[in-house]
N, C-alpha and C positions, 0 to 999 in steps of 0.2 A: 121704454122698451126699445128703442133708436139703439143703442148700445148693442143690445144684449141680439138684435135680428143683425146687426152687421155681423157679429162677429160669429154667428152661427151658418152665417150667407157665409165666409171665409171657409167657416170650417167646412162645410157641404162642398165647396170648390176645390178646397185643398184635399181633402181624403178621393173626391173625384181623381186626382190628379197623380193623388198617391198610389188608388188601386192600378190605375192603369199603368205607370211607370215603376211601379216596386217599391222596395222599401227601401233603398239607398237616394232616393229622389230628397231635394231639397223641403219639398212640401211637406214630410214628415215633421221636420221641424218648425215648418210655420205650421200644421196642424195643434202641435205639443203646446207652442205658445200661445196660439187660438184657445184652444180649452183651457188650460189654463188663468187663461185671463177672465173666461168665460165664470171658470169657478168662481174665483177672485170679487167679481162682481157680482156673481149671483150672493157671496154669502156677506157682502160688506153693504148692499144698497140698504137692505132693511136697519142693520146698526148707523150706519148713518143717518136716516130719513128719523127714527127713535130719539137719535140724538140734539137732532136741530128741532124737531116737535118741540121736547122738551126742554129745552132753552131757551124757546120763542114763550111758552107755556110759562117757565121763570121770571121772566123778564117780562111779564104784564099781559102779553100776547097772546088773546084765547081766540080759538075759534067759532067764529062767527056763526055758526051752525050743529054745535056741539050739542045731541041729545043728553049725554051723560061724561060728567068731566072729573073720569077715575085720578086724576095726576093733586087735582085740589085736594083729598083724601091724603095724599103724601105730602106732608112739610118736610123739608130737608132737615 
């Protein structure tokens, strides 16, 4: 969540800065790049985190606390 609260703390600073000084302010464009990035990361954590599971899951590495282990079910 470190990520995802900075870069929402930038954008909250930035559009602050941008109502008050208009829209030709430089902050537009670090707001554009803020959200942007913001997407970026909102829609890549979960494909990411799926994908190192499952490779750890491949490779012998089960979890230690796992109720129900749907991934054994799939053989490659």
């Amino acid at each position: 969540f470190g990520s995802i609260l900075l870069i929402a703390a930038v954008v909250i600073q930035s559009v602050s800065v941008w109502v008050a000084e208009g829209l030709s302010s430089p902050q537009s464009v670090l707001t554009l790049h803020a959200v942007t990035a913001l997407i970026v990361i909102l829609l890549t954590n979960p494909t990411s985190a799926h994908a190192i599971g499952r490779a750890a899951h491949r490779s012998g590495i089960k979890p230690a606390r796992a109720v129900v282990d749907d991934l054994e079910k799939e053989k490659p």
